[in-house]
C-alpha positions as semicolon CSV with decimal commas, in nm:
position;residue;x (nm);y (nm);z (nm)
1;X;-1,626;-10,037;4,230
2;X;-1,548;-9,717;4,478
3;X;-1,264;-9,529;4,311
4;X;-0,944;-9,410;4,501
5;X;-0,945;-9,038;4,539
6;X;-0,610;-9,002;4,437
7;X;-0,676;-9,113;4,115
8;X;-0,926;-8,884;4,031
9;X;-0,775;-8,559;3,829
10;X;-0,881;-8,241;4,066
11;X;-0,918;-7,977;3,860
12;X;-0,746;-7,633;4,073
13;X;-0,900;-7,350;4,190
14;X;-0,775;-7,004;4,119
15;X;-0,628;-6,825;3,804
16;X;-0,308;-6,880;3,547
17;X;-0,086;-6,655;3,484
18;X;-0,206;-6,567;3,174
19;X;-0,539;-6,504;3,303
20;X;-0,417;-6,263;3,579
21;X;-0,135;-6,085;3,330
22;X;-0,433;-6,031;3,143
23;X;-0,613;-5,873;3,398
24;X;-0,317;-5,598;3,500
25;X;-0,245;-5,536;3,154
26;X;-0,656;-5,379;3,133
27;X;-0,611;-5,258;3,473
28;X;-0,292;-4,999;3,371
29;X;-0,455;-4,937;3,073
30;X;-0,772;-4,810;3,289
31;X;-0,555;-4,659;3,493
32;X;-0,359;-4,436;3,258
33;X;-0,684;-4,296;3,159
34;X;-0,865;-4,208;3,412
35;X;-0,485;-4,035;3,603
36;X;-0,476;-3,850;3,265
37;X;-0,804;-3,707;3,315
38;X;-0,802;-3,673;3,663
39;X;-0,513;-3,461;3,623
40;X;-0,663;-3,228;3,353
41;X;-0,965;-3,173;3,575
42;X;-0,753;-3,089;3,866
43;X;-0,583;-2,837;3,698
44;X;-0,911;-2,668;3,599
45;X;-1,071;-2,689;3,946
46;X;-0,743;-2,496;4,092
47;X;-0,821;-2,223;3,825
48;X;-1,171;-2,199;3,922
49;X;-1,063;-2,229;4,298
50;X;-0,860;-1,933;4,240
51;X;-1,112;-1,773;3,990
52;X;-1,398;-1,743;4,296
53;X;-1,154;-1,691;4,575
54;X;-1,042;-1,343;4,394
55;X;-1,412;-1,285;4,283
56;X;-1,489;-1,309;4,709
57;X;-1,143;-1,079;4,778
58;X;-1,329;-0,835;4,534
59;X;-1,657;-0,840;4,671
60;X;-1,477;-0,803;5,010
61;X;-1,294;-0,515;4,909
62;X;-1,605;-0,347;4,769
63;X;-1,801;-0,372;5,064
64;X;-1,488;-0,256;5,278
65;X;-1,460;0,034;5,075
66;X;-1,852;0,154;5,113
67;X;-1,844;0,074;5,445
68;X;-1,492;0,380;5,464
69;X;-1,648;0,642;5,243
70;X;-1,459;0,488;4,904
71;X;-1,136;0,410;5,051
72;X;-0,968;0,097;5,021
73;X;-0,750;-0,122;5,254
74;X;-0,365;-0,059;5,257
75;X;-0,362;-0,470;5,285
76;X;-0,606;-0,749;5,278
77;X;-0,592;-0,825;5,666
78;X;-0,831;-0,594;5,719
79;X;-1,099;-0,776;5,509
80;X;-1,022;-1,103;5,847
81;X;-0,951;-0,834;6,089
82;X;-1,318;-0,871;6,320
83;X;-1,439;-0,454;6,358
84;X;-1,620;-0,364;6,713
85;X;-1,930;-0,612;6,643
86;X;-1,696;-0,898;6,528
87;X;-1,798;-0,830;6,165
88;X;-1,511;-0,948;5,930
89;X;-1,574;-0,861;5,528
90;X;-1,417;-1,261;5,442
91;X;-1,571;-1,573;5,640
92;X;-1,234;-1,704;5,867
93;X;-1,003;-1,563;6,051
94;X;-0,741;-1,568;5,808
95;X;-0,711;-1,458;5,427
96;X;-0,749;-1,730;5,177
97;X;-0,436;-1,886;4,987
98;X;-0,451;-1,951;4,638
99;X;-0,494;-2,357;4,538
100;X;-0,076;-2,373;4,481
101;X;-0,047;-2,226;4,872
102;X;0,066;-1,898;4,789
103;X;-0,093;-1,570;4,937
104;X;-0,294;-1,345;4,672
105;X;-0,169;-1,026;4,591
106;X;-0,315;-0,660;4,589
107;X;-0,211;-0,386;4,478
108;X;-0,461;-0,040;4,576
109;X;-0,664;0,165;4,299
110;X;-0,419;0,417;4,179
111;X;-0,398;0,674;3,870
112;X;-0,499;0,479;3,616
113;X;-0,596;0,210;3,809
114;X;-0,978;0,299;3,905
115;X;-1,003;-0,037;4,068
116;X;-0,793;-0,258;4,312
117;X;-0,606;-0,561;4,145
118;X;-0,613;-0,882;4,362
119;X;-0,410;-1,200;4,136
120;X;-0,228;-1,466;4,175
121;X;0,092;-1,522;3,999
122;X;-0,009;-1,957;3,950
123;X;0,210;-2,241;4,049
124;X;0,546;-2,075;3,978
125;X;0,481;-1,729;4,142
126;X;0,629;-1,511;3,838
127;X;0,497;-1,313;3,596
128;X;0,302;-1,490;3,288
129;X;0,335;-1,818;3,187
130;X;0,011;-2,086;3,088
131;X;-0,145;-2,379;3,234
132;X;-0,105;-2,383;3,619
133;X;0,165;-2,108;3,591
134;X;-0,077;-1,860;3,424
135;X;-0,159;-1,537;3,647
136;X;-0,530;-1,518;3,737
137;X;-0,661;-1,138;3,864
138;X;-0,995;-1,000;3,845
139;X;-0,982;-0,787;3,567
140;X;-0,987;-1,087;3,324
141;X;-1,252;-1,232;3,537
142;X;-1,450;-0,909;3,501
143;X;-1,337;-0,941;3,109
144;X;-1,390;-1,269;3,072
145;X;-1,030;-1,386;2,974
146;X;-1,041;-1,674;3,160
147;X;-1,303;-2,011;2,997
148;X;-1,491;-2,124;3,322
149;X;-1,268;-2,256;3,566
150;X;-0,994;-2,337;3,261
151;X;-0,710;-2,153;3,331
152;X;-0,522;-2,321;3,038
153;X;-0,459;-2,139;2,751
């Protein structure tokens, strides 16, 4: 005896609602972690971005100031600014911004300042602060103040 189709139970393809609640409740919980790490690791890499741009501003400097019998810049253009032979002391034709878009600051060796300071104030571009808002310069690179790339106190 050939059975009608219709009365055979066809079982549907596909998930419940249960199954796929199921499924978004692991994927949020996923993606809360991996955001929360992301954004810890992002805020290290934008110390360390900052951290080897001032390190290549310092180098710069250094060379610039061998290169004019000991005598530093009055600015940082110079260090983009090509000489006679199209030499420039920084690769690009403009001076690098820090990872929060600001422009680095320098301030000339002075009395009691044997050395030229070249910082960044951090994300909120004042004085102090931690975290992202933390002011990187070279003399705690030089002193090691700052852990690797962690700008984070």
């Amino acid at each position: 005896m050939m059975k009608n189709s219709q009365s055979i139970p066809r079982r549907r393809a596909g998930f419940t609602l249960a199954e796929m609640m199921v499924v978004i409740v692991i994927l949020g919980l996923l993606a809360t972690l991996v955001v929360r790490n992301v954004m810890k690791n992002l805020s290290s890499a934008m110390g360390g971005k900052a951290q080897s741009d001032i390190v290549a501003i310092e180098s710069a400097l250094e060379e610039y100031a061998i290169n004019n019998s000991g005598r530093y810049p009055d600015s940082l253009e110079p260090l983009v600014t090509p000489d006679v032979n199209g030499h420039t002391y920084l690769k690009g034709t403009s001076l690098p911004k820090d990872p929060w878009r600001n422009e680095y600051q320098y301030e000339q060796p002075g009395p009691g300042q044997p050395l030229p300071r070249i910082y960044t104030l951090g994300k909120d571009m004042q004085p102090g602060g931690e975290g992202d808002d933390r002011d990187i310069d070279n003399i705690m690179i030089r002193n090691g103040e700052t852990s690797g790339g962690d700008t984070r106190k």
